[in-house]
C-alpha positions in Angstrom: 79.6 80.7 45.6 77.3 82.9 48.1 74.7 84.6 46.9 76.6 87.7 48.0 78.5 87.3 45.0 75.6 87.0 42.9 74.6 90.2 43.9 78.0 91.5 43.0 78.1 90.3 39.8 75.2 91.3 38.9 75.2 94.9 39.7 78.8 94.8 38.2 77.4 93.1 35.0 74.8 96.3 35.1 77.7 98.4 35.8 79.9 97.8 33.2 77.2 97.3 30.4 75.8 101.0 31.6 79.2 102.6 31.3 80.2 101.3 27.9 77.1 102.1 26.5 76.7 105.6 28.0 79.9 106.0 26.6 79.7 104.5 23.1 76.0 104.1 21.7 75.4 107.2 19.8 72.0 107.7 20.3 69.3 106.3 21.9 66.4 103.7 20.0 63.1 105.3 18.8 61.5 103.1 21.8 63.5 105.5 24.0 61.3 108.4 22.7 58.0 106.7 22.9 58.6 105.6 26.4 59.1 109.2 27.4 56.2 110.5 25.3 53.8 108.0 27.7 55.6 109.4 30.6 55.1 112.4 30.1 51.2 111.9 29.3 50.9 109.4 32.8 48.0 107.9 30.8 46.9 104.4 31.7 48.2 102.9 28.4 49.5 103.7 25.4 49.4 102.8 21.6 51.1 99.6 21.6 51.5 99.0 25.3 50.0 99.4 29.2 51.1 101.5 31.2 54.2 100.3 33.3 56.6 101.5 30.3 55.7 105.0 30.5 55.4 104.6 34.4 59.4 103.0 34.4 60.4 106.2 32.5 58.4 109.0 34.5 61.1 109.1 36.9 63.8 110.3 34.3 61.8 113.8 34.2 63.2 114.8 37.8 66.1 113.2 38.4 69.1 114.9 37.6 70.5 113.1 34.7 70.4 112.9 30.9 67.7 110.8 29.5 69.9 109.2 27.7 71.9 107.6 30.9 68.8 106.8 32.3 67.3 105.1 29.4 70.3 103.0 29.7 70.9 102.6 33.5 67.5 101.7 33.9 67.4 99.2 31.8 70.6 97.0 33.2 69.4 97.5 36.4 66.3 95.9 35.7 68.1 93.4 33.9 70.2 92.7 37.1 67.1 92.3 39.1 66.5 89.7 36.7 69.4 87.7 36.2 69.6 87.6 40.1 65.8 86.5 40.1 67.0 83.7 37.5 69.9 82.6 40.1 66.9 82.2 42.8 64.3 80.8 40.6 66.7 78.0 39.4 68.1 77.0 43.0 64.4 77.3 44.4 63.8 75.0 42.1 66.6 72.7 41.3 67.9 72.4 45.1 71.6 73.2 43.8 73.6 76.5 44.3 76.0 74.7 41.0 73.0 74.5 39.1 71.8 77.8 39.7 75.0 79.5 38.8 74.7 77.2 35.6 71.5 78.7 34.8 72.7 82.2 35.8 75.8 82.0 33.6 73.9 80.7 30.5 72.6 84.2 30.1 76.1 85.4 29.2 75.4 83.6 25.9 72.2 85.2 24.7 71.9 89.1 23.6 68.7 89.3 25.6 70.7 90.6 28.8 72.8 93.0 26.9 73.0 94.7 23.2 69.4 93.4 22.4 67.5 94.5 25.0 68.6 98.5 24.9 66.1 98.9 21.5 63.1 97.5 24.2 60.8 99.9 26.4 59.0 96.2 27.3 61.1 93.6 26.9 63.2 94.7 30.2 61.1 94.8 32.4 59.7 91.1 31.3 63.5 90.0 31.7 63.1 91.9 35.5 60.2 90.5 36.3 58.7 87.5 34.8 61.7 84.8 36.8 60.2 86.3 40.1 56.6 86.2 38.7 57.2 82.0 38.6 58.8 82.1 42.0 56.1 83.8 43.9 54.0 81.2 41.5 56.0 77.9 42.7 56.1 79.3 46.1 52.2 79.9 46.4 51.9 76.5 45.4 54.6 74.5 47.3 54.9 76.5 50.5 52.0 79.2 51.7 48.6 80.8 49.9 50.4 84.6 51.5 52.3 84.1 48.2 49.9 84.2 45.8 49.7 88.1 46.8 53.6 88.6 45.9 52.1 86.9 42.8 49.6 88.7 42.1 51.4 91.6 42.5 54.5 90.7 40.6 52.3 89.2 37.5 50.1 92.2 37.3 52.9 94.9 37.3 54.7 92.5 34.0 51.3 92.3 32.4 51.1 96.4 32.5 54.5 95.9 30.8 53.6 93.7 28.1 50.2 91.8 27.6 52.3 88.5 26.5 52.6 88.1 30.4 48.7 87.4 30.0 49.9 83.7 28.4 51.5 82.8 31.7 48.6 83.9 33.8 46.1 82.2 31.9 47.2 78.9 32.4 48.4 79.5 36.1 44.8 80.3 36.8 44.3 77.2 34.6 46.0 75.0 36.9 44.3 76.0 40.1 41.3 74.9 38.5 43.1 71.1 36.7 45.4 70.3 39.7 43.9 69.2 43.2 46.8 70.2 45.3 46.7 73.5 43.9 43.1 73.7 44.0 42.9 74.1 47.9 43.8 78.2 47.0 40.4 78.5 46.8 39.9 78.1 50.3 42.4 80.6 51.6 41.7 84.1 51.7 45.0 85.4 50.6 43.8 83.4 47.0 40.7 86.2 46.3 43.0 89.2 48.2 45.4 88.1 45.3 42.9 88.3 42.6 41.6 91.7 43.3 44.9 93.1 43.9 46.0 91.4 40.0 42.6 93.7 39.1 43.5 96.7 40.7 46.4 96.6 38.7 45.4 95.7 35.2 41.7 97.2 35.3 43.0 101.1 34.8 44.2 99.6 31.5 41.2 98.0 30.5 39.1 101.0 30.7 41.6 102.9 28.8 41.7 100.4 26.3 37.9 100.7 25.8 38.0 104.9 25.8 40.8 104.4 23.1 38.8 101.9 20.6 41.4 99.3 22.2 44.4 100.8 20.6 47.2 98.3 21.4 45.4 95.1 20.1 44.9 97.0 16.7 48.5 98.3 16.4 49.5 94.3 17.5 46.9 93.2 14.1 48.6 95.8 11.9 51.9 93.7 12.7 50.5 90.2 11.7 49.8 88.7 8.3 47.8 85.9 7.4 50.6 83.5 6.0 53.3 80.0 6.5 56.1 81.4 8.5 58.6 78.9 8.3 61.3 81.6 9.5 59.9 80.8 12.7 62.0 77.5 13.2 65.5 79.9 12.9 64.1 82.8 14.6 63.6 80.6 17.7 66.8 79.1 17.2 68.2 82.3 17.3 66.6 83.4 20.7 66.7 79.3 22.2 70.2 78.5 20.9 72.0 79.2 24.6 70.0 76.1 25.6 71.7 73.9 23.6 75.2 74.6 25.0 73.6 74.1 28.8 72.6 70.8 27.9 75.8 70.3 26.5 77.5 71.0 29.7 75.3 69.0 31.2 75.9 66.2 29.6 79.8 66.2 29.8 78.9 66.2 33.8 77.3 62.6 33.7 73.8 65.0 34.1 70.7 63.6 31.8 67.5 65.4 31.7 64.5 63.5 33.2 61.0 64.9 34.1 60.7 65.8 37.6 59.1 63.6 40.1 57.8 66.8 41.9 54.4 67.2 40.9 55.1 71.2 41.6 58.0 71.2 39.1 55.4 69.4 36.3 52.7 72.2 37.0 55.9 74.7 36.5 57.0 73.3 33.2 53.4 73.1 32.2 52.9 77.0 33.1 55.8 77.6 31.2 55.6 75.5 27.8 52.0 75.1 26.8 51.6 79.0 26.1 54.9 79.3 24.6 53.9 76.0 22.2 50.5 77.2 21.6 52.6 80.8 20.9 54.5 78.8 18.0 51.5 77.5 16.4 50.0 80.4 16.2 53.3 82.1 14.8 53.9 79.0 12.4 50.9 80.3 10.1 50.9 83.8 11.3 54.2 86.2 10.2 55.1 89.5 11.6 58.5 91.6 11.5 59.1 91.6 15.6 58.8 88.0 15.7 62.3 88.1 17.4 61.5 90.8 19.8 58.3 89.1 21.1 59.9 85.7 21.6 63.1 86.9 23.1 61.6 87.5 26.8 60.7 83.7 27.0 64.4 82.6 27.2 64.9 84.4 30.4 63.2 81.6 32.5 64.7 78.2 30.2 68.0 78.0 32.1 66.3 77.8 35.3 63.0 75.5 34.3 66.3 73.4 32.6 68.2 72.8 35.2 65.2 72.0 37.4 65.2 68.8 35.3 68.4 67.9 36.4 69.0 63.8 36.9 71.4 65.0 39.7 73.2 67.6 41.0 77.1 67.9 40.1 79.3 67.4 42.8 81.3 70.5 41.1 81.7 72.7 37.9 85.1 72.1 36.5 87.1 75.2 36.6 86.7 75.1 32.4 83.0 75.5 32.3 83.2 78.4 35.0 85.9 80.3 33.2 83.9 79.8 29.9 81.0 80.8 30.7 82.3 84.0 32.7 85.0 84.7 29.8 81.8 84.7 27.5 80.0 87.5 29.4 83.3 89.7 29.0 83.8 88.6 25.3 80.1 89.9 24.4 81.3 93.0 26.0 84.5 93.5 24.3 82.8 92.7 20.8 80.4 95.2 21.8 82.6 97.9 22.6 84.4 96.8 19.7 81.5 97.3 17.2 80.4 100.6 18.5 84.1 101.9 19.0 85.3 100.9 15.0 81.7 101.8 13.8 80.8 98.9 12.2 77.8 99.2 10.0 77.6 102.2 11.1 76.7 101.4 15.0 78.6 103.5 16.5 77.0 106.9 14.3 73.2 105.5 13.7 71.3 108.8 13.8 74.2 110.9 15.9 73.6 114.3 14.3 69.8 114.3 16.0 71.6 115.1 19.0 73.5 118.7 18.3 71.0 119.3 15.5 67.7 119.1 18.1 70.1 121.5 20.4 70.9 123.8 17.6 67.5 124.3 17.0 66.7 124.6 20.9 69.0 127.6 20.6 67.4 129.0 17.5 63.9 129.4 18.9 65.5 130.8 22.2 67.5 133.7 20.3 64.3 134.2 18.2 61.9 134.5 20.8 63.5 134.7 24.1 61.7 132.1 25.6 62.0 127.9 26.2 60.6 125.8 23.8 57.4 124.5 25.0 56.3 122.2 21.5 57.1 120.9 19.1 55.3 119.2 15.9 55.6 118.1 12.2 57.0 114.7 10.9 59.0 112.1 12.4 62.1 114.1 13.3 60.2 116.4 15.2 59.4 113.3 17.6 63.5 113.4 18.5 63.7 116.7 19.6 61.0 116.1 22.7 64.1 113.9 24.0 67.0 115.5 22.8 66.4 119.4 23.0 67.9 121.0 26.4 64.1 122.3 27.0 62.5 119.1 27.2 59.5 120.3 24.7 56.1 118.2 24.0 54.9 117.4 21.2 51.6 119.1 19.7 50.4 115.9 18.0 47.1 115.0 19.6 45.2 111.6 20.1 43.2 110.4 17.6 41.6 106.6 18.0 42.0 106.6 14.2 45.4 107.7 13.6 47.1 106.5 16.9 50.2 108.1 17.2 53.0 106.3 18.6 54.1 109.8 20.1 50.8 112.2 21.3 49.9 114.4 24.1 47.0 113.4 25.5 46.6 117.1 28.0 47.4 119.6 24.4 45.1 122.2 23.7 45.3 125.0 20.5 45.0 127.6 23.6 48.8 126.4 24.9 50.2 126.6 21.4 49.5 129.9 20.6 50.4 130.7 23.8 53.7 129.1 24.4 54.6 129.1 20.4 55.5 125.9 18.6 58.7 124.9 16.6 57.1 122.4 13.3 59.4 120.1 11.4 58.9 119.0 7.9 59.3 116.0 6.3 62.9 115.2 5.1 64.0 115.8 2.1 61.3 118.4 1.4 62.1 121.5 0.6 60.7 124.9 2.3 59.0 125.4 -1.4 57.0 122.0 -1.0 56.4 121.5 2.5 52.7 121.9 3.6 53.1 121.1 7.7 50.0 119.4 7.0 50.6 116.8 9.9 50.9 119.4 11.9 48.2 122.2 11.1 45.1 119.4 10.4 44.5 119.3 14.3 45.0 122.9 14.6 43.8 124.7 11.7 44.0 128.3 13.2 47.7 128.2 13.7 49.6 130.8 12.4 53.4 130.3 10.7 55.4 133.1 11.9 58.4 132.5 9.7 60.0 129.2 7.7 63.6 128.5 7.4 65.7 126.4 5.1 68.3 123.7 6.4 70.2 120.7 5.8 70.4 117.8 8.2 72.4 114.4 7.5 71.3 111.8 10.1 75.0 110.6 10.2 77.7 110.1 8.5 76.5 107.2 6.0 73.1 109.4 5.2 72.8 111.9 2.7 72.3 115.4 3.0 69.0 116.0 3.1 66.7 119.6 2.9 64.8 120.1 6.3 62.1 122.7 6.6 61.3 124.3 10.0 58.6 126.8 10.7 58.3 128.5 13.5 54.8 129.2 15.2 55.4 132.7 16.8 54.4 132.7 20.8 52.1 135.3 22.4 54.2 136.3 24.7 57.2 136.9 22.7 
């Protein structure tokens, strides 16, 4: 099978998984609205990550489409570019187009290139970009020092995604400085053109990090406790488990795994599995709630470092294998389209009524005041309606290295409020009676309520209804 027909599957794979959930997933994650939040402020990082994810979004404020379809195209595009970088990565290294597909096909079993990865702004663009990161690696090693710049390049952009990349790049550098063969890029010019071009990219972040009381780190501490986490061992089983059934196949080929004679393909698996071993320690005694979520990226580049271990290469995949492996990638699909179509646990309503309630109150503040609305503030619901009302609005919430809001805006002045006006958004469940906007007014104490109003909003169908306060913050112009 050609690589032409990788390409085809892939971008059908993207295809298919766009449509369905475009179609059927009723609203999008809260990681949808932060990414667009960081977009919208073009900052060089963000509370809990650098800047790439708010980079990957900016384009969705001028093309013309919903936010929501880009949110979701975006993301199995990138996970195309990735599986296809697996199906490279894993012939590069194994020397076997059957082996490669193996690898590529593996994926089908793991929710990382499908229903898991749409709650991610970070997570898929590690899945894009981390198999080419190690390619440009093996390549810079095994072939010519130019591709240390592809790596360079490559590496830096997936660090700006998510500073777990940093694991891999430490001990890459590691080995230039342990291995002798490798040790040579220090001779070639295209070695140090690399390095400051891997600066160039990740230094805007490491000011911003220091103007912001380094932001991210502290949000990553407030995640972590101090304690035994023997969920660890079923949590990696969880994300690792695909491995086991490739080994499997392997095996009924006649196909053992042996370390490589390559002394390139050591240095790879090396790369590779002291971080991620190091990474388990550390999580062994240390527990945190998005354990899952920050081990999940790692399986992206097993099928290919697997197969790379290969005693041989088979002579052919029996026609079973194939059609298993292919029938599982349209099974995940079905049972997707399944969940979300027959609602189970409520997937297929999860927070639905944001969307026509953030338009109903778009059109509220337009027959009030005759004007877009510009901002928006309060509590947490407020957050939804910078992505879901028709006029787009920011939020008025702005940075504070103390608080360090997950959603901000970094450019807000008081001037632009009471100029533009401002639509505020209690907390749920409080009634106009109780509700202070104290959220909202503490930055911005000379804000002026022009008028409050009274409603109920259920977040779906399984939620109860629920009093909502809204205030409106009267315009100049109006």
């Amino acid at each position: 099978m050609s690589s032409r027909f990788v390409a085809v599957w892939v971008l059908g794979y993207a295809l298919l998984w766009t449509f369905a959930t475009v179609l059927l997933d009723p609203t999008v994650p809260y990681d949808a609205v932060e990414a667009l939040n960081w977009a919208q402020n073009a900052d060089w990082g963000s509370p809990k990550n650098p800047w790439l994810v708010g980079m990957a979004m900016r384009p969705a404020l001028w093309l013309p489409v919903s936010l929501s379809v880009y949110w979701y195209a975006s993301h199995f595009l990138a996970i195309a570019v990735g599986m296809a970088g697996v199906w490279v990565l894993a012939r590069t290294l194994s020397g076997s187009d059957r082996l490669a597909w193996l690898a590529l096909l593996t994926l089908n079993l793991s929710g990382l290139i499908n229903f898991d990865i749409i709650s991610y702004n970070d997570n898929y663009l590690l899945v894009m970009l981390w198999p080419w990161m190690m390619l440009c690696f093996y390549l810079a090693i095994t072939r010519h020092a130019n591709w240390w710049l592809a790596f360079a390049a490559v590496a830096g952009l997936a660090a700006m995604a998510k500073y777990s990349t940093l694991a891999f790049v430490g001990f890459v550098f590691l080995s230039t400085l342990a291995v002798p063969r490798i040790r040579s890029c220090y001779r070639q010019p295209a070695f140090y053109a690399a390095l400051l071009l891997g600066l160039l990219l990740i230094l805007p972040n490491l000011i911003w990090l220091w103007q912001h009381d380094f932001a991210a780190f502290s949000w990553v501490d407030s995640q972590i406790k101090n304690r035994f986490n023997p969920e660890l061992f079923s949590k990696a089983f969880t994300v690792f488990y695909p491995l086991l059934i490739l080994w499997w196949i392997l095996h009924r080929q006649g196909i053992r795994l042996v370390l490589p004679q390559s002394w390139a393909l050591r240095v790879m698996l090396a790369v590779y599995l002291l971080p991620l071993m190091i990474i388990f320690a550390w999580f062994l005694f240390h527990q945190g709630g998005r354990l899952t979520e920050w081990l999940q990226p790692f399986f992206i580049l097993t099928p290919a470092l697997l197969v790379s271990c290969a005693s041989r290469h088979p002579e052919q995949l029996s026609r079973g294998v194939c059609a298993s492996l292919f029938g599982a990638a349209g099974l995940v699909l079905a049972g997707y389209i399944g969940v979300l179509w027959g609602n189970v646990a409520n997937a297929g309503q999860d927070k639905s009524n944001i969307i026509p309630f953030s338009q109903l109150l778009d059109q509220q503040w337009q027959a009030r005041y005759g004007t877009p609305l510009r901002y928006v503030g309060g509590e947490y619901w407020s957050q939804w309606l910078t992505f879901y009302a028709p006029s787009r609005p920011l939020t008025i919430t702005p940075w504070d290295n103390d608080a360090r809001p997950n959603v901000y805006n970094v450019h807000i002045t008081q001037a632009q409020i009471q100029q533009q006006g401002a639509l505020l958004v209690g907390r749920l469940g409080t009634a106009c009676e109780q509700e202070t906007f104290r959220a909202a007014l503490t930055p911005w104490p000379d804000l002026r309520i022009d008028d409050v109003r009274q409603m109920m909003f259920q977040e779906d169908s399984v939620k109860p209804l629920r009093p909502l306060c809204i205030a409106f913050v009267k315009p100049a112009e109006a």
